[in-house]
Each structure stands twice: as structure tokens, then as C-alpha cells.
N, CA, C and O of each residue as an XYZ file, in Angstrom:
788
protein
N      45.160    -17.760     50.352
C      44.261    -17.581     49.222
C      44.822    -18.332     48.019
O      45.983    -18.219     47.624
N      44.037    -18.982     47.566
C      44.296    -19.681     45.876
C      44.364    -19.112     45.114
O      43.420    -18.344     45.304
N      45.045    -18.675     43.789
C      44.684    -18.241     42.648
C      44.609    -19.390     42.097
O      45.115    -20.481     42.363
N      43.532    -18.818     40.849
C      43.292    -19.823     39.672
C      44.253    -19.088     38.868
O      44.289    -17.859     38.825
N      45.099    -19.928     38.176
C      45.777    -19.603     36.815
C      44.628    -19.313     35.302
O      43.471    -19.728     35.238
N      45.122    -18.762     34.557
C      44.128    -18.556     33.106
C      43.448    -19.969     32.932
O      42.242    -20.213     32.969
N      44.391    -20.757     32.755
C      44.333    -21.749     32.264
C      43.184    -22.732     32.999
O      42.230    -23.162     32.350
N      43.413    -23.098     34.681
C      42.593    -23.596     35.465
C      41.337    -22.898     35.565
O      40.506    -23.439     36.295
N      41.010    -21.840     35.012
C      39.774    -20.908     35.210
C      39.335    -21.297     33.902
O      38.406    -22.101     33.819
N      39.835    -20.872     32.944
C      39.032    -21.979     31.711
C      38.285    -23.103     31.222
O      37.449    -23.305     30.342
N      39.062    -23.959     32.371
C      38.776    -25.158     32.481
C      37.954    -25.368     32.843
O      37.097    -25.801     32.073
N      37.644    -25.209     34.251
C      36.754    -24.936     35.037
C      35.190    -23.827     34.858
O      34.228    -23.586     35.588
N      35.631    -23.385     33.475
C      34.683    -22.315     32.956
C      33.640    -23.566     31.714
O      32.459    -23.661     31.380
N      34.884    -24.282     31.403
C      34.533    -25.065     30.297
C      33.542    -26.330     30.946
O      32.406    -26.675     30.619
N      34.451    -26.854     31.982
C      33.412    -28.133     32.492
C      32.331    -27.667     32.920
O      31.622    -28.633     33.201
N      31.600    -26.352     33.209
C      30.472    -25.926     33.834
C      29.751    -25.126     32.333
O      28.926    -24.215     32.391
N      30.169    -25.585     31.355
C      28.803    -25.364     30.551
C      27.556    -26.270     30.484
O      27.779    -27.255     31.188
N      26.460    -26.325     29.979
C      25.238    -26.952     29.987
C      26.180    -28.509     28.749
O      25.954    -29.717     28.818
N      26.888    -27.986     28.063
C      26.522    -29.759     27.050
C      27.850    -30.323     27.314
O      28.126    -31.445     26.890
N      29.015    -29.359     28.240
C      30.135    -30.317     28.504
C      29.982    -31.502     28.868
O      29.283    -31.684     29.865
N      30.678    -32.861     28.069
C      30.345    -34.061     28.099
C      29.492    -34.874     28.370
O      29.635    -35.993     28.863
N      28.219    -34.146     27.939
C      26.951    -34.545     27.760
C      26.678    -35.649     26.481
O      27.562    -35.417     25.657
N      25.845    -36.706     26.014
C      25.775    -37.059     25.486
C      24.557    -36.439     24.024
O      24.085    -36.899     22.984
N      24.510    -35.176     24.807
C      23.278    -34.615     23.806
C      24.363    -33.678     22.952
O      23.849    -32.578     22.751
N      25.226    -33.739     22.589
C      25.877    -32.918     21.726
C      27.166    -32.535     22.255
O      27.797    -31.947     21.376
N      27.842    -32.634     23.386
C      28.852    -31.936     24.084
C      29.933    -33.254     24.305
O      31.089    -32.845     24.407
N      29.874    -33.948     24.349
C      31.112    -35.288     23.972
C      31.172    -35.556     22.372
O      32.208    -36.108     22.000
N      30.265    -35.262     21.421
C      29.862    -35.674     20.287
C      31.451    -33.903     19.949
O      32.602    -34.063     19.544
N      30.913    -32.824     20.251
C      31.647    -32.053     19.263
C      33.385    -32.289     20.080
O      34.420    -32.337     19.416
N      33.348    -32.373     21.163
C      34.821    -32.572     21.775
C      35.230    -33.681     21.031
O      36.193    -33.454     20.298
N      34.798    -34.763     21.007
C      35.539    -36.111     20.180
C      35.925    -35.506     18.674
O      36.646    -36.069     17.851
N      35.469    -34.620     18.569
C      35.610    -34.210     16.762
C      37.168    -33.075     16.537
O      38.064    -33.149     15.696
N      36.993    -32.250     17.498
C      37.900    -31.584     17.975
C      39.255    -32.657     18.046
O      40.170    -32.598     17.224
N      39.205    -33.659     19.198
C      40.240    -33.941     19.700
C      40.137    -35.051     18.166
O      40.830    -34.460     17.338
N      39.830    -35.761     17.804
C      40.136    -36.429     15.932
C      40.835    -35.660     15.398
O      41.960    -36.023     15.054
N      40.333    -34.191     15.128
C      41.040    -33.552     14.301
C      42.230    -32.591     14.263
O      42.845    -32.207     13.268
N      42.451    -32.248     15.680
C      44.044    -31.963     15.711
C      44.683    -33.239     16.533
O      45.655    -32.930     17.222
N      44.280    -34.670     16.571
C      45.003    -35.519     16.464
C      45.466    -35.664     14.922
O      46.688    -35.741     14.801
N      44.825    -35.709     13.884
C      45.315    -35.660     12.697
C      45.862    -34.551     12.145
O      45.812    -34.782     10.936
N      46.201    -33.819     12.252
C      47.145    -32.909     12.177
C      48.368    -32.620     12.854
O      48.995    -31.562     12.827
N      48.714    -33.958     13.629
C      50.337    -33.626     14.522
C      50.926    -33.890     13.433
O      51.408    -32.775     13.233
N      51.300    -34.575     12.473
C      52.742    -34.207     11.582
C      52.074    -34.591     10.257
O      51.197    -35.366      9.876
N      52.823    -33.768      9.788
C      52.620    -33.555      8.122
C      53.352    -34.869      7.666
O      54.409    -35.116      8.247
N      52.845    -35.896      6.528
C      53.303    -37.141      5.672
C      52.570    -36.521      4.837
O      51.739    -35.614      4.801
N      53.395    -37.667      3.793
C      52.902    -37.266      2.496
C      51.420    -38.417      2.202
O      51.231    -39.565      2.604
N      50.613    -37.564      1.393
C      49.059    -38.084      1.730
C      49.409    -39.333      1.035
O      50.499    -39.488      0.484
N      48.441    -40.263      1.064
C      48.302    -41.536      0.356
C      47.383    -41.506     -0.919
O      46.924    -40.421     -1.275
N      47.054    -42.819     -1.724
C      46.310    -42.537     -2.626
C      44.726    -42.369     -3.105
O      44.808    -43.445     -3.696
N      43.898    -42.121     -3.263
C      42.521    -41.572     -3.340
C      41.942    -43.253     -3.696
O      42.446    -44.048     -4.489
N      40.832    -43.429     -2.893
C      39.826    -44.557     -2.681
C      38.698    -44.293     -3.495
O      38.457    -43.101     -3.688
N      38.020    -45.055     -3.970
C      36.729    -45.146     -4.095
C      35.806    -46.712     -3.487
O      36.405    -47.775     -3.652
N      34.716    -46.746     -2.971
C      34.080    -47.519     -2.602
C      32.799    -47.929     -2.588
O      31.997    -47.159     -3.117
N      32.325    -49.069     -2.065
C      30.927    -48.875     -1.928
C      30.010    -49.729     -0.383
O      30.609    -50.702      0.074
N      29.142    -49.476      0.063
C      29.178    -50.118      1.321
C      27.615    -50.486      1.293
O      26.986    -49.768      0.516
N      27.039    -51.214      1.808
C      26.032    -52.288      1.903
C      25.656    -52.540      3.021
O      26.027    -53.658      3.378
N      24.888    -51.827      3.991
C      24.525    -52.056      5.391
C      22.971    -52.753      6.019
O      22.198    -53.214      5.179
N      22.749    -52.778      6.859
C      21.699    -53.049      7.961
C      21.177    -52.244      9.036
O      21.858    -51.253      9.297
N      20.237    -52.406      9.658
C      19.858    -51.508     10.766
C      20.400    -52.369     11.549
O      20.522    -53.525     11.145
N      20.992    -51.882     13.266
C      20.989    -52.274     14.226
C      20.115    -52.088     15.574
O      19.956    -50.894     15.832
N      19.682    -52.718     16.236
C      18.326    -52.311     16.569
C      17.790    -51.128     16.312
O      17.815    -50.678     15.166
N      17.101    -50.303     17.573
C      16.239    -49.339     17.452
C      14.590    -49.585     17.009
O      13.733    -48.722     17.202
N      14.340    -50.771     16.450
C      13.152    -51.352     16.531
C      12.301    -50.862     14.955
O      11.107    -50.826     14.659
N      13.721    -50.489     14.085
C      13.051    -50.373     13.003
C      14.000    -50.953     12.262
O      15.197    -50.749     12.466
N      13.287    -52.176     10.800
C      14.548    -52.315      9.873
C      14.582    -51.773      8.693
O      13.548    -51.758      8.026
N      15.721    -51.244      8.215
C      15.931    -50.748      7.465
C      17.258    -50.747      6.706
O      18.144    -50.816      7.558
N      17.836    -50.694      5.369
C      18.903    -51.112      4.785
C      19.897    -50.124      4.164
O      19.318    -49.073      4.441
N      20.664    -49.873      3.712
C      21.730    -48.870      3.394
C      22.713    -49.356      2.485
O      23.367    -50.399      2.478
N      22.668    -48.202      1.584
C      23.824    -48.160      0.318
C      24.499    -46.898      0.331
O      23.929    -45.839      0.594
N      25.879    -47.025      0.008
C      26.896    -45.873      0.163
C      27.366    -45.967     -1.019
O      27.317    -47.004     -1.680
N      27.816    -45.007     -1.365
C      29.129    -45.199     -2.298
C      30.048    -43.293     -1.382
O      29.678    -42.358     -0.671
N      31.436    -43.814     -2.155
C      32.168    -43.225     -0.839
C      33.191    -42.645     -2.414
O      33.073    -42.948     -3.601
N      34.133    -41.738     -1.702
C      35.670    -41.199     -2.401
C      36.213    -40.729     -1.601
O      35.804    -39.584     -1.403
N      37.305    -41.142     -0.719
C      38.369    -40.753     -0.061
C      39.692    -40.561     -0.514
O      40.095    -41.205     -1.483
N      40.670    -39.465      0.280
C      41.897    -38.869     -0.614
C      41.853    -38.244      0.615
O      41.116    -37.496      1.258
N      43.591    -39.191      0.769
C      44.737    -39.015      1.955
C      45.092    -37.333      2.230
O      44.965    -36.383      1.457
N      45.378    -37.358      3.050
C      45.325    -36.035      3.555
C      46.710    -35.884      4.534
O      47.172    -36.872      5.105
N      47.436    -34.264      4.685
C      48.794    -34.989      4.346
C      49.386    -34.936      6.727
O      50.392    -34.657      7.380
N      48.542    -35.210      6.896
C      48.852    -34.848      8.379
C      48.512    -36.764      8.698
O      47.887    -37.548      7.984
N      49.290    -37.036     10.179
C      49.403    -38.395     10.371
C      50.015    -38.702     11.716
O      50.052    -37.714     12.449
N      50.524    -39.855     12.255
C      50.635    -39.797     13.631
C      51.793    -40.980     13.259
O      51.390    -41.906     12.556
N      53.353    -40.999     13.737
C      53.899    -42.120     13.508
C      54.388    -42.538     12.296
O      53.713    -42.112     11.359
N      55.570    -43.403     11.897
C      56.343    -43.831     10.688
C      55.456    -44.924     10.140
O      54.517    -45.529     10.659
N      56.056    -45.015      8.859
C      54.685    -46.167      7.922
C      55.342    -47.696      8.143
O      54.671    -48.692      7.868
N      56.697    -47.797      8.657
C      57.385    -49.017      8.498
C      56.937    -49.682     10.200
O      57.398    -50.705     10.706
N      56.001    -48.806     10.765
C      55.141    -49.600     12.056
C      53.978    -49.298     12.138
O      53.331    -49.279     11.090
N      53.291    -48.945     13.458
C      52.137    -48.663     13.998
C      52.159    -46.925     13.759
O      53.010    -46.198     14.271
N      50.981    -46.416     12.831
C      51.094    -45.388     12.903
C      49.532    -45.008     12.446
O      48.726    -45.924     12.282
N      49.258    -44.030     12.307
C      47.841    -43.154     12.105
C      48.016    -41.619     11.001
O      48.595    -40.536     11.076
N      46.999    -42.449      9.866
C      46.754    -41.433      8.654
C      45.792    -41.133      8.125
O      45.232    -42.030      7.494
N      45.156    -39.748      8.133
C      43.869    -39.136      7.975
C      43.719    -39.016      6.641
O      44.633    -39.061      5.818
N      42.229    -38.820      6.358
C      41.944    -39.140      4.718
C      40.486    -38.091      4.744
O      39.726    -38.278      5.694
N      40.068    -36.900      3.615
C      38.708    -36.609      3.357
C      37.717    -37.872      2.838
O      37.922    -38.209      1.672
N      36.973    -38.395      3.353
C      35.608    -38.448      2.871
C      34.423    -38.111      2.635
O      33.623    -37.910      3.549
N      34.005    -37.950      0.900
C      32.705    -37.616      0.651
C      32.103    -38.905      0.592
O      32.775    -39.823      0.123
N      31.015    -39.110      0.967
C      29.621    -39.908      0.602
C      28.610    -39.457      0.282
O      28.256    -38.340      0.660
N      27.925    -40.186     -0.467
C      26.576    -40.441     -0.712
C      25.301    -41.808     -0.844
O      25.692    -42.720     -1.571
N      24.381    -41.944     -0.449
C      23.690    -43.189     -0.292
C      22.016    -42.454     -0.077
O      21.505    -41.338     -0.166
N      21.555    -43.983      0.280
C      20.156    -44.251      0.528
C      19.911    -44.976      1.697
O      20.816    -45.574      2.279
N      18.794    -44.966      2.068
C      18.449    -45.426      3.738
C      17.474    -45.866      3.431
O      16.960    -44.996      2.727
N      16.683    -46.866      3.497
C      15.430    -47.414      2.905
C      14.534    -48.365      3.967
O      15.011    -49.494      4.078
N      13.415    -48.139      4.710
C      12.811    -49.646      5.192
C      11.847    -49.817      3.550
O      11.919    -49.267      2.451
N      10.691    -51.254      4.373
C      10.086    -51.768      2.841
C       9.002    -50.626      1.935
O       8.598    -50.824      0.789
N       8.719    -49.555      2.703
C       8.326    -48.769      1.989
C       8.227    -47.450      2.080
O       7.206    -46.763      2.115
N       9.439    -47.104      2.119
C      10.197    -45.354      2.587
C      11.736    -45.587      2.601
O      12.503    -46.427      3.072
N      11.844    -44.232      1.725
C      13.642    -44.355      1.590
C      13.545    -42.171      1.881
O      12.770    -41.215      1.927
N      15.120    -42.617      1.996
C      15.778    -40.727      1.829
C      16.935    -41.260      1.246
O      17.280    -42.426      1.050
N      17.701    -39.715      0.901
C      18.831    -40.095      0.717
C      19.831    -39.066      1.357
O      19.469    -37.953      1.740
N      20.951    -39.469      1.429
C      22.183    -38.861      2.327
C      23.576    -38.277      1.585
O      24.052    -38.874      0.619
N      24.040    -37.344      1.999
C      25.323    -36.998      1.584
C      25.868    -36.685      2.798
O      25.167    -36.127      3.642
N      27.210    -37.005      3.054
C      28.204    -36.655      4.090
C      29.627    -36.004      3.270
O      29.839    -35.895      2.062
N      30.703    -35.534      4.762
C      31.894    -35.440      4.557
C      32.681    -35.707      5.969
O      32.104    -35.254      6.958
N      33.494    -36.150      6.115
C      33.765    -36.319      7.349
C      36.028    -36.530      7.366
O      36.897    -36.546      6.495
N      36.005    -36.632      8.788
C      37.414    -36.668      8.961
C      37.229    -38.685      8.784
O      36.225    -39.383      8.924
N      38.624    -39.061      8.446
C      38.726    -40.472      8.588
C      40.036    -40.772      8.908
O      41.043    -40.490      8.259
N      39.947    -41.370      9.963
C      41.342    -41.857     10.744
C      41.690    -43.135     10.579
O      40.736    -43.887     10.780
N      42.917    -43.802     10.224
C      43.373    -45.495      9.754
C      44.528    -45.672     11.084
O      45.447    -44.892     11.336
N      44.273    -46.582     11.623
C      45.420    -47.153     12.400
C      45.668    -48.338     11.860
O      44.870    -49.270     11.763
N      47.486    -48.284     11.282
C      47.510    -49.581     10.801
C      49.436    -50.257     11.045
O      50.432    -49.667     11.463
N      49.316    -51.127     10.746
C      50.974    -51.758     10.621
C      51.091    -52.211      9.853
O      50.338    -53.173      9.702
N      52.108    -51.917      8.737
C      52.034    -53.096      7.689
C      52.340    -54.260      7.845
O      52.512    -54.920      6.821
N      52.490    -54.831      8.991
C      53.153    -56.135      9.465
C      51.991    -56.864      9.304
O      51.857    -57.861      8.595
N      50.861    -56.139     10.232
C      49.257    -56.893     10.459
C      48.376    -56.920      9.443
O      47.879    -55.890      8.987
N      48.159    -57.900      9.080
C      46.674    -57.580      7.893
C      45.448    -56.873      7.701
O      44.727    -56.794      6.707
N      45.327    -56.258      9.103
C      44.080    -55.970      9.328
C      44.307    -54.459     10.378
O      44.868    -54.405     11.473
N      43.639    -53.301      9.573
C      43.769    -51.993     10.139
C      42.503    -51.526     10.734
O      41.522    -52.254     10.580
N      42.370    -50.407     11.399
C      41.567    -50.033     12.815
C      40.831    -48.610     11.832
O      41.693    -48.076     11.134
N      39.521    -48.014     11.709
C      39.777    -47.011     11.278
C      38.820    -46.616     12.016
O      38.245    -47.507     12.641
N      38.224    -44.890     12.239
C      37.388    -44.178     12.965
C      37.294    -42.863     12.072
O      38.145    -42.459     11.280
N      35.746    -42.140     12.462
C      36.085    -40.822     11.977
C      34.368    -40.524     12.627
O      33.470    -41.142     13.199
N      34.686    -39.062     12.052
C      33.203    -38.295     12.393
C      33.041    -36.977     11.220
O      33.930    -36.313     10.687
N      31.396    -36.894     11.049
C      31.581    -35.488     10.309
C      30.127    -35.409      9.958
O      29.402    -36.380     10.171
N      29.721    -34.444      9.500
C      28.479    -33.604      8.851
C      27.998    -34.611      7.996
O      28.835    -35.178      7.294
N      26.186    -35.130      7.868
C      25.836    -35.906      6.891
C      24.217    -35.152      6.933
O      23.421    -34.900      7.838
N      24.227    -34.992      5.713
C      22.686    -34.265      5.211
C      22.041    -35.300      5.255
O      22.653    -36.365      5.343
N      20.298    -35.274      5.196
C      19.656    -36.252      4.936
C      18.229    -35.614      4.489
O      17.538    -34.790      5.087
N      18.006    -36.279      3.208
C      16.942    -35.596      2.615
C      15.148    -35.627      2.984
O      14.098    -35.473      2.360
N      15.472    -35.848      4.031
C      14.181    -36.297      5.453
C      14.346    -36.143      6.430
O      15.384    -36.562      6.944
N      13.546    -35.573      7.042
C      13.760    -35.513      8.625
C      13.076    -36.580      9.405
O      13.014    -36.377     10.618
N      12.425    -37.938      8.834
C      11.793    -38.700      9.326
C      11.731    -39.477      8.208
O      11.511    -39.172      7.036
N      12.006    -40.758      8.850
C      11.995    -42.359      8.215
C      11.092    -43.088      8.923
O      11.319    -43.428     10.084
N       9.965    -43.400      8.271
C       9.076    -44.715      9.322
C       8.588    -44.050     10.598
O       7.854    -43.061     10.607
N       9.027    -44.635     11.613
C       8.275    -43.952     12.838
C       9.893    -43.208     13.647
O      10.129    -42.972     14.832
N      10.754    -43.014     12.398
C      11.622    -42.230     13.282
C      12.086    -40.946     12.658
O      12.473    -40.630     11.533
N      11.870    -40.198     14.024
C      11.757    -38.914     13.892
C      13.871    -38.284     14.140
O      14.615    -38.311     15.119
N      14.068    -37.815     12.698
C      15.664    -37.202     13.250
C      16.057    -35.984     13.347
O      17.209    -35.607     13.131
N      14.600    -34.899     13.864
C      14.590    -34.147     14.174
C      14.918    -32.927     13.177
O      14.315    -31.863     13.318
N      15.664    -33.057     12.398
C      15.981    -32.038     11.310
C      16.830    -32.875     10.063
O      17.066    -34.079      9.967
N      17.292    -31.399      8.882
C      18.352    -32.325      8.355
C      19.897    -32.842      8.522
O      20.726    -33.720      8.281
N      19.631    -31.690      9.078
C      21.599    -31.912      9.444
C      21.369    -33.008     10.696
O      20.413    -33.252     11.432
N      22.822    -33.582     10.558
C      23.468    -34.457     11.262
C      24.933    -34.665     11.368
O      25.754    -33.989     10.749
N      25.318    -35.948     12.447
C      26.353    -36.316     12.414
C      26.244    -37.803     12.433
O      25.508    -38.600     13.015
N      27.330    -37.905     11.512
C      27.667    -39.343     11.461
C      29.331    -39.956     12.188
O      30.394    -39.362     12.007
N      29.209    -40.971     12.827
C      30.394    -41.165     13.325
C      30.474    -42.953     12.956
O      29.547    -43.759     12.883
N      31.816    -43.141     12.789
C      32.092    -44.360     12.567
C      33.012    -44.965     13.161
O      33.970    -44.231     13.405
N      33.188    -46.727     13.729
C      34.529    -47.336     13.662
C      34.336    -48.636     12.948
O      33.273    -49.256     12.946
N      35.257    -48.951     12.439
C      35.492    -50.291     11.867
C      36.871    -50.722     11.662
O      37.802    -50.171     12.250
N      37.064    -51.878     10.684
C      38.307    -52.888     10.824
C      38.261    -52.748      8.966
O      37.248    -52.526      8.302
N      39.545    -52.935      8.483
C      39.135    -53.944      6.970
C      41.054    -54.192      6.826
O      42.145    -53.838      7.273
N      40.215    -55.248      5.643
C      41.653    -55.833      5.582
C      42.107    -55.507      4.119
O      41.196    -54.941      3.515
N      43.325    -55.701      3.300
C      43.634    -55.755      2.197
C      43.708    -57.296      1.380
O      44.030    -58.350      1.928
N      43.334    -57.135     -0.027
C      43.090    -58.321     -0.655
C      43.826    -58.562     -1.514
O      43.936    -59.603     -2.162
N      44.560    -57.317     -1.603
C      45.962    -57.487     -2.799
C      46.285    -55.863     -3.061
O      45.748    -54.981     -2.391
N      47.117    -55.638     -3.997
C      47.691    -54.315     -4.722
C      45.966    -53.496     -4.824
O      45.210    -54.191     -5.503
N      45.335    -52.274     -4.305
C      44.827    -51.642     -4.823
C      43.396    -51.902     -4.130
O      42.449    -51.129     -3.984
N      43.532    -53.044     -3.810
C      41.893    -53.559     -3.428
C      41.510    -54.570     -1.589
O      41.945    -55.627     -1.132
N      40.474    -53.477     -1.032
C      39.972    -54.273      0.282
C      39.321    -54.231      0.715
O      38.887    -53.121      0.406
N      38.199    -54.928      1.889
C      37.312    -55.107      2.206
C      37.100    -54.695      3.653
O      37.995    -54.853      4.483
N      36.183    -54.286      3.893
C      35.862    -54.119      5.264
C      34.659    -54.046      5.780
O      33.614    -54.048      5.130
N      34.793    -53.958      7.315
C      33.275    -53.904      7.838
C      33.222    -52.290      8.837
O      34.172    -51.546      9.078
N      31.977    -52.157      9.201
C      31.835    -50.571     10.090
C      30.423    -50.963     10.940
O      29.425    -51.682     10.982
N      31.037    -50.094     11.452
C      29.381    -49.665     12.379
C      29.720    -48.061     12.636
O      30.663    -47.442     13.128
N      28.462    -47.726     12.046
C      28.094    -46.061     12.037
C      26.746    -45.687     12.946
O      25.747    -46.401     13.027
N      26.914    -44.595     13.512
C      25.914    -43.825     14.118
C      25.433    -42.830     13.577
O      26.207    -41.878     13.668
N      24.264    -42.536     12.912
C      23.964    -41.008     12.601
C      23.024    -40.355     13.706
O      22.073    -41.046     14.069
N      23.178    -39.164     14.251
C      22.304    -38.527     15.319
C      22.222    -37.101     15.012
O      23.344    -36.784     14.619
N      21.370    -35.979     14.995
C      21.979    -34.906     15.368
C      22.778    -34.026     16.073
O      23.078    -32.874     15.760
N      23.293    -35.044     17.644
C      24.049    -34.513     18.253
C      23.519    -33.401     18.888
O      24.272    -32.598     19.439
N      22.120    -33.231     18.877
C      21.438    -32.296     20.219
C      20.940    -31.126     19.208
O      20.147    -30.317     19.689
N      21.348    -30.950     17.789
C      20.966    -29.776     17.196
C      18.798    -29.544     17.228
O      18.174    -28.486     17.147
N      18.340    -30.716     17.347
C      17.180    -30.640     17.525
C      16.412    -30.931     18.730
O      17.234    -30.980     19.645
N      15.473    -31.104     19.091
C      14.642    -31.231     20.407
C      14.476    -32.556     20.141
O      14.678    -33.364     21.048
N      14.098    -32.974     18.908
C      13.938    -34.688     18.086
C      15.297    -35.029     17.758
O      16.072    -34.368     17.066
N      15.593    -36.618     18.578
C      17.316    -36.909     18.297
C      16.584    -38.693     17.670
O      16.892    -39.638     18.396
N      15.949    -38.931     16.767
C      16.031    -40.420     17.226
C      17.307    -41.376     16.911
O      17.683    -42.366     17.539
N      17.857    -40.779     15.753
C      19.029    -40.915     15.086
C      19.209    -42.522     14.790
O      18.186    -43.148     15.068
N      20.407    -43.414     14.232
C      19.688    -44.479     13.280
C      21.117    -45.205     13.442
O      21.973    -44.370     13.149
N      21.789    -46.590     13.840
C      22.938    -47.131     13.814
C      22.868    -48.400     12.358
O      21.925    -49.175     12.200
N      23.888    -48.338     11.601
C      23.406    -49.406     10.785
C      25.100    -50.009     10.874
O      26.036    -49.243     11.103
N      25.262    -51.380     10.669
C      26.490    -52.549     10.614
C      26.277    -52.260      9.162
O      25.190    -52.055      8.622
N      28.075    -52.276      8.312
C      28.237    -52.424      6.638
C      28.840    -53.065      6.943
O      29.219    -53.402      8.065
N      29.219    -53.603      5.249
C      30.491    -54.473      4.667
C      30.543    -53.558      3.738
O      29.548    -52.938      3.363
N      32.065    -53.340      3.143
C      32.217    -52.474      1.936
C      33.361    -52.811      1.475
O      34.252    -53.093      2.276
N      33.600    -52.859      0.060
C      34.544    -53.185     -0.627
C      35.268    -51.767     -1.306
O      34.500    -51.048     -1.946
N      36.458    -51.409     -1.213
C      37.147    -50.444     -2.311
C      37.987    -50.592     -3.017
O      38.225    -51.750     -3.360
N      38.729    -49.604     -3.499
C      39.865    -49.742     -4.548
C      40.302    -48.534     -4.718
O      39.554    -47.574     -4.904
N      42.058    -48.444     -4.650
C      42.430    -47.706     -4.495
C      43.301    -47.045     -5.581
O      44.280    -47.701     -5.940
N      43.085    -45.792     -6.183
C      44.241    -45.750     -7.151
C      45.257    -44.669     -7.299
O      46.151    -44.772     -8.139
């Protein structure tokens, strides 16, 4: 006879729910999970508070439409790795913006986790994150996003341009992540410039 240990019965309790690693919401909240006590393996001391602004596009989905952010991020004191190599440091971000095709806009507020992989050797750092983004519509044009709440998830690259100031690019997803029966949810490509002080 087999026993299952606690642990293997959990598991096994866990992979047999309905949204385990499903793409309707059940890989969406595990990736958020595993982000965020990845950023919390060791305490550093936080870095300095950002402000920004970002300038996007739709990526398909068969509707166009354009995007403005403005952002404030502030280092947060958990991190992965020494700063004199390859290492990983989490930061709060608030946002706020607009979503606009040529004649219909909403507007958005988020907060989310934000993860930097970087070296100071390389010019150019890795970043990712995910988190909660309101939206003051539940429908843009002919797309339906089912409610207001959402999630937004991001990755991108940017580089530094000197003491204080840098540029970068992203690609973001907003979806509800299954909270509604309506998911059409909306990908847009930025460029964004900040400054850090």
C-alpha cells in the first residue's frame, strides 16, 4: 500500500482544481504568487523612487487604439543576489493613464509588483511584474472586458542614459484573468522615459 504524505496529497489536491494552470485565471494568479515571494528572498536596502511616463500602441486584437501612462515607483527592500553582478530588485508601482481608439477613451489606475534583472556591467536590464488595474469601462469599441477589475502584467528591457535618467520599452497585457464570463482583454507595445530621484 502507498501512502500519500501531507504534502503529496496537497499537491495532488491542488493540480485537480478547475483553474489549476489554466489560462482563464489559474496560471495568471500562480505566476503572481511565485513573483512575489520570489521578491521577498532577502531583504536589501530599497533603491530610489522613479517617476515616469509611457506612450503606447495596440497590438493586434483587431482594434487600434493608443495609451498614456504616467507611473511612480519606490524600491522595495526584498531582492535576489549582490548589486556588484546579476541580481533581482522589486519596486511598488502606482499608475495611472488613458486608453483611447479615434472616438472612445477610459481611463486606468493600477498597482502592481515590479521585478528588475540587471548587472551593472550590461547596459541594458530585464524587468517583469503583475498586479490589479481598474478601468473606468468595462468596454472600449467592440471590446468587451467584462468588468472593472483587472490584471495587468508586463515584460520589458530599458536602458540607462546617464545619472538619474532612462528609457525603455514594454509589452503589457491587461485581462481579467477569468474574473468575468467576458475576458476580451487588450495588449499594447510602450516606450517610456523616467527619472529617478
Amino acid at each position: 500500500m502507498i501512502r500519500k504524505t501531507k504534502a503529496s496529497y496537497a499537491a495532488s489536491k491542488l493540480s485537480s482544481q478547475p483553474d489549476a494552470g489554466r489560462p482563464d485565471g489559474g496560471g495568471l494568479r500562480w505566476g503572481a504568487l511565485v513573483a512575489l515571494l520570489a521578491a521577498m528572498a532577502i531583504p536589501v536596502t530599497a533603491e530610489a523612487s522613479q517617476f515616469g511616463v509611457r506612450v503606447g500602441a495596440s497590438m493586434g486584437n483587431g482594434v487600434s487604439y493608443n495609451s498614456q501612462e504616467v507611473y511612480w515607483r519606490t524600491g522595495l527592500p526584498w531582492g535576489v543576489g549582490q548589486p556588484q553582478s546579476w541580481h533581482v530588485r522589486s519596486a511598488l508601482e502606482l499608475n495611472a493613464g488613458r486608453l483611447a481608439t479615434s472616438d472612445d477613451s477610459l481611463t486606468t489606475a493600477g498597482a502592481g509588483l515590479h521585478l528588475r534583472l540587471q548587472n551593472p556591467e550590461v547596459p541594458v536590464a530585464v524587468s517583469g511584474g503583475i498586479g490589479p488595474t481598474y478601468l473606468s469601462e468595462s468596454q472600449l469599441a467592440d471590446r468587451d472586458f467584462g468588468g472593472h477589475w483587472q490584471f495587468t502584467s508586463h515584460i520589458g528591457a530599458f536602458a540607462s542614459l546617464g545619472p538619474g535618467i532612462g528609457v525603455g520599452y514594454r509589452i503589457q497585457h491587461t485581462s481579467n484573468g477569468g474574473l468575468y464570463s467576458d475576458n476580451d482583454g487588450y495588449t499594447v507595445q510602450a516606450v517610456e522615459l523616467r527619472l529617478s530621484f
